[in-house]
C-alpha positions as CSV (number, residue, x, y, z in Angstrom):
1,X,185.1,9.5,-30.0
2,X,185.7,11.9,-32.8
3,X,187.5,12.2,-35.6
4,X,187.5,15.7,-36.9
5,X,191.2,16.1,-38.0
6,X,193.8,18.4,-36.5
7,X,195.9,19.1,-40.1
8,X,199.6,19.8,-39.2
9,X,200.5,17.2,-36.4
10,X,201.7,13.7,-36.4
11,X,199.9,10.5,-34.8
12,X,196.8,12.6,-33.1
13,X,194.5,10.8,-31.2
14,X,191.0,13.0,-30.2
15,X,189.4,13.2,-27.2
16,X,185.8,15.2,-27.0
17,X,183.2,16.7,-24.8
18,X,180.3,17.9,-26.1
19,X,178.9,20.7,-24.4
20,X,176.2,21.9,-24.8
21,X,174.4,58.0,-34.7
22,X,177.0,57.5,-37.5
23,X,180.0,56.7,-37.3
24,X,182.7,59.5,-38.3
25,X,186.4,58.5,-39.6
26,X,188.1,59.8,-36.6
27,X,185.4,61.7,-34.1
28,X,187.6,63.7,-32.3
29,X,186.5,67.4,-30.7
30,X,187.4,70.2,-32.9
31,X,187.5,68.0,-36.2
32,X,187.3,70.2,-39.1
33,X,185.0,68.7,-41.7
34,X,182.6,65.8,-42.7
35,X,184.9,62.6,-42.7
36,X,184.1,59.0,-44.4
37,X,181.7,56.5,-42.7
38,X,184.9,53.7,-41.0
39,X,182.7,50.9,-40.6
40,X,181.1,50.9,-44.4
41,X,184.6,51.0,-45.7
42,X,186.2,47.6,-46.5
43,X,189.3,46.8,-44.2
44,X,191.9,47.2,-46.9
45,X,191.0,51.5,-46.7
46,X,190.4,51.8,-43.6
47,X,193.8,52.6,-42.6
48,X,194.1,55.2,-45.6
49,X,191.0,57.0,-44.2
50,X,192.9,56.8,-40.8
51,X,196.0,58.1,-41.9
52,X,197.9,54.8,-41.1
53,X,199.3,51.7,-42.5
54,X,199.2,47.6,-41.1
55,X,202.2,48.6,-39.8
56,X,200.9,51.1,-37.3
57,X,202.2,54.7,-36.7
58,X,205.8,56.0,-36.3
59,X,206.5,57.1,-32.6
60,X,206.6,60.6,-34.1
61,X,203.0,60.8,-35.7
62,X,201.6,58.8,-32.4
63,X,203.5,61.6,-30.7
64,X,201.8,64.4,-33.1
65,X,198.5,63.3,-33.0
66,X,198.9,62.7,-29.0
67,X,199.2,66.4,-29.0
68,X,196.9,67.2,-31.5
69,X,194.0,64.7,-29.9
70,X,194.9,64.6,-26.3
71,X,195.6,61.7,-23.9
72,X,193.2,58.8,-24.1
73,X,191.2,59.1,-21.0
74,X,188.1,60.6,-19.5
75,X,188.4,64.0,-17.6
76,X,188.1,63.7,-13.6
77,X,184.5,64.9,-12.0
78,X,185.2,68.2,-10.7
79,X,184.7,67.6,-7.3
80,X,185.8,71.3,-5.9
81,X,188.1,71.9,-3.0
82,X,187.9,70.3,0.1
83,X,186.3,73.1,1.9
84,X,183.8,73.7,-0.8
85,X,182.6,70.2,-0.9
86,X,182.7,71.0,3.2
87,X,180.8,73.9,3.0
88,X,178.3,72.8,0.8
89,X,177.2,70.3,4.2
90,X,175.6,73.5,5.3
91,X,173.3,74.6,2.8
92,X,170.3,71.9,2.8
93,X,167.6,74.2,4.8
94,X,166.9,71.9,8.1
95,X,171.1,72.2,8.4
96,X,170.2,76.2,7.8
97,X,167.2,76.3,10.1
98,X,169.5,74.2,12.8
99,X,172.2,76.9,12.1
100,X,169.5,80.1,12.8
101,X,168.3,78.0,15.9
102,X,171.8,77.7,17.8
103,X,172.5,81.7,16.8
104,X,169.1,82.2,18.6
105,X,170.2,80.2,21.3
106,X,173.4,82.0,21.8
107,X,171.1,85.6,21.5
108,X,169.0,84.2,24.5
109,X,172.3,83.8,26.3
110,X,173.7,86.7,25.8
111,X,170.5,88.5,26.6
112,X,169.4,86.8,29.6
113,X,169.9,88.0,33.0
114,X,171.5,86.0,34.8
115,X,172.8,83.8,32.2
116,X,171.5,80.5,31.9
117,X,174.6,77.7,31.5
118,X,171.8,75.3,30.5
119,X,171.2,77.5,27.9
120,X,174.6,77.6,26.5
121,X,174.9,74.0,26.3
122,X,171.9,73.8,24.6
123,X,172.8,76.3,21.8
124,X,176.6,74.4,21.6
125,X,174.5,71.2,21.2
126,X,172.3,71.9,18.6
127,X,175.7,73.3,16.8
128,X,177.6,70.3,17.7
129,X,174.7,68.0,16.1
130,X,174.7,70.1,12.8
131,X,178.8,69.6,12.6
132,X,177.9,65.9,13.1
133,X,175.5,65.4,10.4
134,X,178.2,67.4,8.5
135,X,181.3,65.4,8.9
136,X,178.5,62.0,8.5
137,X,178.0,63.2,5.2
138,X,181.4,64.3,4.0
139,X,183.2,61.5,4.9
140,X,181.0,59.2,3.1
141,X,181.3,61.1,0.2
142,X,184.7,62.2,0.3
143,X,185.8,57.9,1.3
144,X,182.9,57.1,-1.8
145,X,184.5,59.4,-4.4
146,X,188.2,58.3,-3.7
147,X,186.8,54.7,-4.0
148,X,185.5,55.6,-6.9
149,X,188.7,57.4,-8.6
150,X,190.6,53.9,-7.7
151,X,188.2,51.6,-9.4
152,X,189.5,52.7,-13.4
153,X,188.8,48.5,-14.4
154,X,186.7,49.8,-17.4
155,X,189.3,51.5,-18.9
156,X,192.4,49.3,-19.2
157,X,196.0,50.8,-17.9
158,X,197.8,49.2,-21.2
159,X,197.1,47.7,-24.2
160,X,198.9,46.1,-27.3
161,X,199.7,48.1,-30.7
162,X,201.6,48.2,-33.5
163,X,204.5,51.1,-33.7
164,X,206.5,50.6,-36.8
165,X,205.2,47.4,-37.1
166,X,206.3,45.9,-33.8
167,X,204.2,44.9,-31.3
168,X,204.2,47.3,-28.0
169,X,202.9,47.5,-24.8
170,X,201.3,51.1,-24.3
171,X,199.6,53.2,-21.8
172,X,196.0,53.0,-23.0
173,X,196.1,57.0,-22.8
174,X,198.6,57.2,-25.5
175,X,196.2,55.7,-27.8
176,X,195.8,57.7,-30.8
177,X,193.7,58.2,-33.6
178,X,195.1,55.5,-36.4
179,X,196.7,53.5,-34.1
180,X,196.7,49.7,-35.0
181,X,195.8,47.3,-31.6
182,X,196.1,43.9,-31.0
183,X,193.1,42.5,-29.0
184,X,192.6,39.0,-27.7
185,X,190.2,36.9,-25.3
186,X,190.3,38.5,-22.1
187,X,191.2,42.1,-23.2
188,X,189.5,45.3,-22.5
189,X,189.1,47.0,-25.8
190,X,190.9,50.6,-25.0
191,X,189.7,53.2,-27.1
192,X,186.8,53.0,-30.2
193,X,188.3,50.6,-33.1
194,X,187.3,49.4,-36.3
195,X,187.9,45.7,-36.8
196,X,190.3,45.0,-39.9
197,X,191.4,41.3,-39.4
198,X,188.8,39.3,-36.8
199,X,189.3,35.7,-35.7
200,X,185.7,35.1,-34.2
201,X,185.8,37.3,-32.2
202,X,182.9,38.4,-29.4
203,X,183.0,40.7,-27.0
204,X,180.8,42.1,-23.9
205,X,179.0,45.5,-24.6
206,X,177.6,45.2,-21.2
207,X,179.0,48.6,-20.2
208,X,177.2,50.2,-23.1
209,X,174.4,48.4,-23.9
210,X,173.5,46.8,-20.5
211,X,173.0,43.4,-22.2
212,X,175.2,40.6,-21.0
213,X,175.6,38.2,-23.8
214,X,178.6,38.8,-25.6
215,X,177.8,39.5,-29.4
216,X,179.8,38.6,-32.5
217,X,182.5,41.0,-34.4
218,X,183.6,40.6,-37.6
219,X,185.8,42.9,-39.9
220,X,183.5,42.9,-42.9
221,X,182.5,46.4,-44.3
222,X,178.9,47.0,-43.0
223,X,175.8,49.7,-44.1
224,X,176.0,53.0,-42.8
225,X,174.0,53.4,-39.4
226,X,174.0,53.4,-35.9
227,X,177.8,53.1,-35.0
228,X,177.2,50.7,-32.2
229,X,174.9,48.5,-34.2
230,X,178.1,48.3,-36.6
231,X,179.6,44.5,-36.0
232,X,182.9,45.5,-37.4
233,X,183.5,48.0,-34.6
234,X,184.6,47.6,-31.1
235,X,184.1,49.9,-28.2
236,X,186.3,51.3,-25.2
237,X,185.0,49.9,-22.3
238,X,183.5,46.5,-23.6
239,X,186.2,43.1,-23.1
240,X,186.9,40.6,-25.4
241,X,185.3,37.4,-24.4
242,X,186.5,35.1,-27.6
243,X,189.0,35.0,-30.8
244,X,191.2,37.6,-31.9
245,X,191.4,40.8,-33.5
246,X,194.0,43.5,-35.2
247,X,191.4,47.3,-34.6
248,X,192.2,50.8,-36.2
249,X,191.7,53.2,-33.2
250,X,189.2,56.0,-34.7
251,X,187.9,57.9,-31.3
252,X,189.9,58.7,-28.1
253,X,188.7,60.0,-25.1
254,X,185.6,61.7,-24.7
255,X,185.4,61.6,-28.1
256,X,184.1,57.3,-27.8
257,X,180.7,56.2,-27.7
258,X,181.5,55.7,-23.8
259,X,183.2,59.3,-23.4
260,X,179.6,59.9,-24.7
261,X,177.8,58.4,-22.0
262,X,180.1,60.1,-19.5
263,X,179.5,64.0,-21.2
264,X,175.4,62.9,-20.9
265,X,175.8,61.7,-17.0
266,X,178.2,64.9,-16.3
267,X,175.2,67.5,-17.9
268,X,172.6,66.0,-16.3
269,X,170.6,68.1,-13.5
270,X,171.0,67.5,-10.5
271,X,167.6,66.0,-8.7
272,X,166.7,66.3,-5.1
273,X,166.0,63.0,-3.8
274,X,161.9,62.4,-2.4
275,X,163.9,62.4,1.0
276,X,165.1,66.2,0.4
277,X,161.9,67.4,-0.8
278,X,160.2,66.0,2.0
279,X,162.7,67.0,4.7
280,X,162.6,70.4,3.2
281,X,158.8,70.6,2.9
282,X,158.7,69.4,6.4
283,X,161.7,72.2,7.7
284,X,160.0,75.0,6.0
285,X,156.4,74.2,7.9
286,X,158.5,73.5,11.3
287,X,160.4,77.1,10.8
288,X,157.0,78.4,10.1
289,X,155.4,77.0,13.0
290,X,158.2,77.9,15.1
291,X,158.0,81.9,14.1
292,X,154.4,81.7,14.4
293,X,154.4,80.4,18.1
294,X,157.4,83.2,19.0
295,X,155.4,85.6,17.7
296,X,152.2,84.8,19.3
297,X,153.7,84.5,23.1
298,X,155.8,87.5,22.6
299,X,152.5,89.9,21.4
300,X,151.1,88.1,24.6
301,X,153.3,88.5,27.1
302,X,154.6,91.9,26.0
303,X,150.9,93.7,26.4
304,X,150.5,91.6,29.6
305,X,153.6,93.8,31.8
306,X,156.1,91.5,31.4
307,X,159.8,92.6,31.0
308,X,160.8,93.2,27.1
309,X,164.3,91.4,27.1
310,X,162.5,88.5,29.3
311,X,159.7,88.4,26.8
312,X,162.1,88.2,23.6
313,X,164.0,85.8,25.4
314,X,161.5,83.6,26.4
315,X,159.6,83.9,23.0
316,X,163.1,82.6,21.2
317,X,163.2,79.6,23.7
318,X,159.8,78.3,22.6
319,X,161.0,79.0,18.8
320,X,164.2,76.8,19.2
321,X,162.1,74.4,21.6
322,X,159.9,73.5,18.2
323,X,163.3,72.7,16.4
324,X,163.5,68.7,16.2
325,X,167.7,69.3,16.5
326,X,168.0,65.2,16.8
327,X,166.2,64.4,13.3
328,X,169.1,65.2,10.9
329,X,171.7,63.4,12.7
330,X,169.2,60.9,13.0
331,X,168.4,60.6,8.6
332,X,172.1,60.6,8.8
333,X,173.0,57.4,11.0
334,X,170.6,55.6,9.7
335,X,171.6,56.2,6.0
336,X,175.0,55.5,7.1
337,X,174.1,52.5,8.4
338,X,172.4,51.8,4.4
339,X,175.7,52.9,2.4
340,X,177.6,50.1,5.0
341,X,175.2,47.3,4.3
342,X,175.1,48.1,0.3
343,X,179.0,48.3,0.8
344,X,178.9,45.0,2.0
345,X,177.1,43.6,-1.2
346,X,180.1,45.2,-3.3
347,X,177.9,48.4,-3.6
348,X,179.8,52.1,-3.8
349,X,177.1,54.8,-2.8
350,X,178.5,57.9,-3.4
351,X,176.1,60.1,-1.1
352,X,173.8,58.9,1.4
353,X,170.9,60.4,0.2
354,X,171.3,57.7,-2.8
355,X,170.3,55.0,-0.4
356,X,166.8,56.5,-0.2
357,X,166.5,57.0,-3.8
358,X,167.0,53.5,-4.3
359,X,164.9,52.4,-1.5
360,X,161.9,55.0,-3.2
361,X,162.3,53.5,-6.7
362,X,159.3,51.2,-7.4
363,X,159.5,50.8,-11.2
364,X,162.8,49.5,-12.9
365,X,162.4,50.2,-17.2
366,X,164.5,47.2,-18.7
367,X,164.6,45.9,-22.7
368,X,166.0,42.3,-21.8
369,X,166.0,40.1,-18.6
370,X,169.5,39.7,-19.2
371,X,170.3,43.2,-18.3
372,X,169.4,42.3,-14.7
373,X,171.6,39.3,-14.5
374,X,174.8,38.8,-13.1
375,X,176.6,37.6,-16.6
376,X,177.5,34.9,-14.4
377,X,177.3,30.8,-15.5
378,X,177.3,27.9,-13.1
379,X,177.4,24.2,-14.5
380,X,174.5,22.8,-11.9
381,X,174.5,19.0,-13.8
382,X,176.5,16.9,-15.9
383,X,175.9,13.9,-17.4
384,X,178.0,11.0,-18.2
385,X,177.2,6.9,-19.3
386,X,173.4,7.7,-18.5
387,X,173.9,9.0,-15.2
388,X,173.3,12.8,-14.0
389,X,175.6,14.0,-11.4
390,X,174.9,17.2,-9.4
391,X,177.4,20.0,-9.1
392,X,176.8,22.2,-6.0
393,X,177.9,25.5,-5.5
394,X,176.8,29.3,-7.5
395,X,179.1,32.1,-9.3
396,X,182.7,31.4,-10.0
397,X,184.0,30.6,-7.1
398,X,184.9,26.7,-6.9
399,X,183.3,26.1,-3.8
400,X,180.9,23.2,-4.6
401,X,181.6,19.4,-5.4
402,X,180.4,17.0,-7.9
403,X,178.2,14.1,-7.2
404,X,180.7,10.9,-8.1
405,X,182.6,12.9,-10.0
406,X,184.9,10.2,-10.9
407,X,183.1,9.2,-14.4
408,X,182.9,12.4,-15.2
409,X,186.7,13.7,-14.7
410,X,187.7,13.3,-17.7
411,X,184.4,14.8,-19.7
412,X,185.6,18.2,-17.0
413,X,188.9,17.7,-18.2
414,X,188.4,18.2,-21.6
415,X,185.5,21.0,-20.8
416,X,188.9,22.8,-19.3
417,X,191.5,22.6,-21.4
418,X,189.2,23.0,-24.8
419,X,189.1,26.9,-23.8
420,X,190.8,30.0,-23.0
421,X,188.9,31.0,-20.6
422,X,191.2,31.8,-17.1
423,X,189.7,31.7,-13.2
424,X,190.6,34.8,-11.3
425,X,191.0,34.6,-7.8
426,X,189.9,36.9,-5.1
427,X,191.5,40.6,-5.0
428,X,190.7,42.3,-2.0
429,X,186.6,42.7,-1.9
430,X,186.0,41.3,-4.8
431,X,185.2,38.1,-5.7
432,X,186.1,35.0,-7.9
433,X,185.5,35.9,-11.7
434,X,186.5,35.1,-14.7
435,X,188.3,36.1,-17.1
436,X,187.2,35.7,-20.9
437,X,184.1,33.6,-22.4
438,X,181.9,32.9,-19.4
439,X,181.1,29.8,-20.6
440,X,184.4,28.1,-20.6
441,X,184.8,30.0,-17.5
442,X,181.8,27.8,-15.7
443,X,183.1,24.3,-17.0
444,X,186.7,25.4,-15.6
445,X,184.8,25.9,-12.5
446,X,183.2,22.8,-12.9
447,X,186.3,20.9,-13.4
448,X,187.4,22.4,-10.5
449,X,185.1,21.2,-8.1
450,X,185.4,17.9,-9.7
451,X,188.6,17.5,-7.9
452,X,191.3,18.8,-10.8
453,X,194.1,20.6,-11.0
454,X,193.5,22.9,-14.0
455,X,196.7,24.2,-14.1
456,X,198.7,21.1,-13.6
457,X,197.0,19.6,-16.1
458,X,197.8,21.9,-18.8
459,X,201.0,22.0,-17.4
460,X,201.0,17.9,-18.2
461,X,199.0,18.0,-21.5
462,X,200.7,21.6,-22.9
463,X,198.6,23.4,-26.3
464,X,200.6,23.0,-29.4
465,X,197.9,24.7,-31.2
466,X,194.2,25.6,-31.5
467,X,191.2,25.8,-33.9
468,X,189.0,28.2,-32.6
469,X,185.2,27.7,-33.0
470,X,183.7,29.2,-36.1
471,X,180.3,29.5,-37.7
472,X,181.1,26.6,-40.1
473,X,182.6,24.1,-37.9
474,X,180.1,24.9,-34.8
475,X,183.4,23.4,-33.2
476,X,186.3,23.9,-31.0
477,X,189.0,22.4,-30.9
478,X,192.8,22.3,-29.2
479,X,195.5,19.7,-30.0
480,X,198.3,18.9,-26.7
481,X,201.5,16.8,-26.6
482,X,201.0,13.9,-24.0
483,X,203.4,13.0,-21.8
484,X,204.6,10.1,-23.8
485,X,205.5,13.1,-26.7
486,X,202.2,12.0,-28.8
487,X,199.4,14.1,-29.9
488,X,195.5,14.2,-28.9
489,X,192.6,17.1,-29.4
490,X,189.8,17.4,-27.5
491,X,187.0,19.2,-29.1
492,X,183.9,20.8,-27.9
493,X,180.9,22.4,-29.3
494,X,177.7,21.7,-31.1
495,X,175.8,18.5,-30.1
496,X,174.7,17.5,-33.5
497,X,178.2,18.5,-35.3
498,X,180.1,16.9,-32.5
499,X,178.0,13.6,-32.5
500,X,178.1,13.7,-36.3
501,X,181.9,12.9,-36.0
502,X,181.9,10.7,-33.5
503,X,182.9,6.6,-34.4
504,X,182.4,5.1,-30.7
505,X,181.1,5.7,-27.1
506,X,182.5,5.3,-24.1
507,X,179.9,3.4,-21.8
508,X,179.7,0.8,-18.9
509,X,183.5,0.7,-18.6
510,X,183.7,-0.1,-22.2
511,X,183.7,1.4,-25.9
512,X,180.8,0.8,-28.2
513,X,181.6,1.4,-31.9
């Protein structure tokens, strides 16, 4: 048992588990002159190099500076009309060479005498197979990029601020420079902030940084640098995995360290995939070939007698004849077939060739192992009164069961309630996930499988208040009224500082002081 106090309520009882660049004022586009480094100043001016107050803007300068600045989002891909994007199908040289071969086709038609039916079919055929490998690849793409204008989760629709000192609920894209947000566990951080008050907070910089472990925040001024070394600054497109936090919004838009990343992405060349250059390499020696051969029987059989039209004719049939008209559509099925088994991993491939590309890539560049992870957590064993009990099942999703999980329900149950961390269900594809500090979201899981009802219970045992975990304490702990109106905490955290407090263990059915 412990008996690390919960200050403020009457007759508590504790229960415990233990479980183990710079950085501009406001960088906006078109910003006249140098401005102050945010993240060395301390909190108290960081609102005066904003231009704001604790109180947040007035709906009229938000409304100003919404002009001034812009909207709060990223600019759409310019994807081009339909038909261009169409169009542009056509233009890979085997799809041109295809193209020449059915014109010749028809020519041969038109030129033989008597017309051949069989060689009308032909020429509509190798059409009809280069409008096939066409629509193929524009519908993937077209289906891929609408997907992929849908799927906004790293930018959140709404966030919390301060207008006049009231709390709001905004549309994240009427952010604003100097705008004062309130963030909590589970948020997504909407626009670049600078941390004035922080509660230990930690967030997930895995959409910048690639690394999975959340990292620590705190609204101390800190050294001039690298802004997303800075601890005291938060990014848009990162969540909020623990504490709480009031942030002074300095970057909208493109203008944020992720609005960075997308202006890099949308310069970048365009590469041909090793597939392209070698269906290219391979069109250009087959077109070759194919004039070559023409010309050769046509300088034969012309000198030879034979009629001139008949010749020509003939001479284009052996030309198309060295055409391979099946291979595109073939690349194209089979690619298809790739995009639908990725898809069926949760992967979006935007164009088919992509599936190559990855299939060709035989060297992945990585700082940290736990860039290639899943950021997922799954409680495999628990141990209770000297016996380990197995806990089946992998991710979120609380499919799994607990070996004799009766001695260890109510070790799960305070695992559970000790956190803030929430269990998502399944939205259409997706999966089970988790929603806050991954951690707490895998002993929820666990408690789960165990056989409890995690939201019964803390609809049973309700929070009357918390103590989050901070560096001092190396604890948790949250305090709930019991059904008989009493008080108890549970508290979780550190081994050593948790064992430390403890006057008794439970063991063998009894309690060992």
């Amino acid at each position: 048992m412990s008996s690390d106090p919960a200050p403020g309520t009457p007759a508590v009882r504790e229960r415990s588990s233990a479980v183990g660049g710079r950085s501009p004022a406001i960088r906006q586009p078109h910003e006249p002159g140098p401005a102050p480094s945010v993240p060395s100043l301390p909190a108290t001016d960081v609102f005066a190099a904003l231009g704001s107050t604790p109180r947040g803007l007035t709906p009229a300068e938000a409304a100003a500076r919404q002009t001034r600045y812009g909207a709060n989002e990223l600019p759409g891909a310019a994807h081009g009309q339909v038909g261009q994007r169409l169009l542009a199908q056509f233009t890979d040289l085997f799809a041109v060479m295809l193209l020449v071969a059915s014109a010749i086709t028809f020519l041969a038609y038109l030129l033989g005498r008597p017309q051949d039916p069989a060689t009308l079919q032909l020429a509509v055929a190798i059409l009809g197979v280069v409008l096939l490998n066409a629509g193929i690849g524009f519908a993937q793409e077209y289906s891929a990029e609408r997907t992929a204008e849908s799927l906004q989760a790293m930018v959140p629709h709404t966030c919390r601020a301060l207008r006049d000192g009231e709390p709001r609920e905004l549309p994240a894209r009427d952010l604003v420079p100097g705008d004062v947000v309130l963030l909590e566990a589970g948020d997504a951080v909407p626009a670049d902030c600078r941390l004035v008050q922080a509660q230990e907070v930690a967030v997930n910089n895995a959409a910048l940084t690639g690394e999975s472990d959340a990292v620590a925040r705190a609204a101390d001024p800190v050294p001039a640098g690298a802004l997303l070394e800075a601890r005291n600054c938060v990014f848009m497109g990162t969540d909020v995995v623990a504490g709480t936090a009031e942030a002074v919004v300095f970057a909208t838009g493109t203008a944020t360290e992720f609005g960075r990343i997308f202006r890099l992405t949308a310069a970048a060349p365009r590469q041909q995939t090793p597939l392209q250059r070698q269906v290219a390499a391979m069109a250009r020696r087959v077109a070759g070939l194919a004039l070559a051969a023409g010309g050769v029987v046509f300088a034969v059989r012309v000198p030879g007698g034979q009629p001139f039209v008949d010749t020509f004719v003939f001479a284009l049939g052996v030309m198309v004849a060295l055409v391979p008209e099946g291979l595109p559509a073939t690349l194209s099925v089979s690619l298809a077939i790739g995009v639908r088994r990725m898809a069926r991993r949760h992967a979006l491939v935007k164009q088919l060739l992509a599936v190559e590309a990855l299939g060709s890539t035989s060297v992945v560049c990585t700082d940290k192992t736990g860039t290639l992870t899943q950021a997922e957590m799954t409680v495999v064993r628990l141990w209770a009164d000297g016996v380990p009990h197995a806990v089946t099942g992998v991710g979120y999703g609380p499919d799994g069961e607990v070996a004799d999980a009766e001695p260890v329900r109510e070790l799960l149950r305070a695992a559970a309630l000790c956190g803030n961390a929430r269990l998502v269900p399944p939205t259409g594809r997706g999966g089970w996930r988790v929603l806050g500090d991954t951690t707490e979201g895998a002993l929820v899981v666990a408690a789960r499988k165990s056989g409890l009802d995690t939201a019964a219970e803390e609809a049973r045992t309700p929070r009357v208040a918390e103590y989050p975990f901070d560096s001092v304490r190396k604890l948790m702990s949250t305090v709930h009224r019991d059904t008989d109106d009493t008080f108890f905490a549970y508290v979780k955290g550190a081994p050593l500082e948790l064992l430390a407090r403890c006057t008794a263990v439970d063991r063998d059915g009894g309690r060992i002081r």
